[in-house]
C-alpha positions as CSV (number, residue, x, y, z in Angstrom):
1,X,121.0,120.7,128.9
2,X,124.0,118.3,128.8
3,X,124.9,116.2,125.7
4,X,124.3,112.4,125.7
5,X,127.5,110.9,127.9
6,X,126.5,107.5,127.9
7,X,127.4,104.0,125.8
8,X,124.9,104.3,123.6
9,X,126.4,103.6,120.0
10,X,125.9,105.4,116.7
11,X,123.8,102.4,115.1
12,X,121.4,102.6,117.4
13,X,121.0,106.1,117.5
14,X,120.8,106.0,113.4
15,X,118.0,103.7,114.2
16,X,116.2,106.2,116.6
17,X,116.4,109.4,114.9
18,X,114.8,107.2,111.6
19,X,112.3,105.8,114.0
20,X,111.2,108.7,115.3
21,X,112.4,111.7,113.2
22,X,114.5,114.4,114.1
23,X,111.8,117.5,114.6
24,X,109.8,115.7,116.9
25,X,111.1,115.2,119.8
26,X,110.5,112.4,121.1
27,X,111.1,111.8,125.1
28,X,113.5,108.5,125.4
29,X,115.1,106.2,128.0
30,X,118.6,105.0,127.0
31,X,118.4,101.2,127.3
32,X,121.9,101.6,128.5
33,X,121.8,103.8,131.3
34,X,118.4,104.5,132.0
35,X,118.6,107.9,131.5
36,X,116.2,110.5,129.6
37,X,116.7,112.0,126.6
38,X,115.3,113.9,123.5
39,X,116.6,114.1,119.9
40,X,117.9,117.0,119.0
41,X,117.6,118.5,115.6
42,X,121.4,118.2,114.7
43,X,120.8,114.6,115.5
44,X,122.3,114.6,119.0
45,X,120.7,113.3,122.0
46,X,120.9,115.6,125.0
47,X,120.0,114.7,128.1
48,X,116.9,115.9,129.9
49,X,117.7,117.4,133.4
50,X,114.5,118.7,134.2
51,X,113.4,116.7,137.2
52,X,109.8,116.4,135.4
């Protein structure tokens, strides 16, 4: 898995992982790019390459 390249900022990711919690999960599109992501539990959004 690659980690989140994308222009995303840091508020709105603060605003995700409280949303959502950081040990579940969740499947996500960044607004930005479009792209699919999960939160990781360090807090870091990585990218999900799987084509599914």
């Amino acid at each position: 898995m690659d980690y989140l390249v994308c222009p995303i900022d840091a508020a709105q990711l603060m605003l995700i992982q409280v949303r959502w919690g950081v040990q579940d999960r969740p499947l996500m599109s960044c607004p930005q790019c479009s792209q699919r992501f999960v939160l990781a539990r360090t807090g870091t959004l990585v990218r999900v390459t799987d084509p599914e």
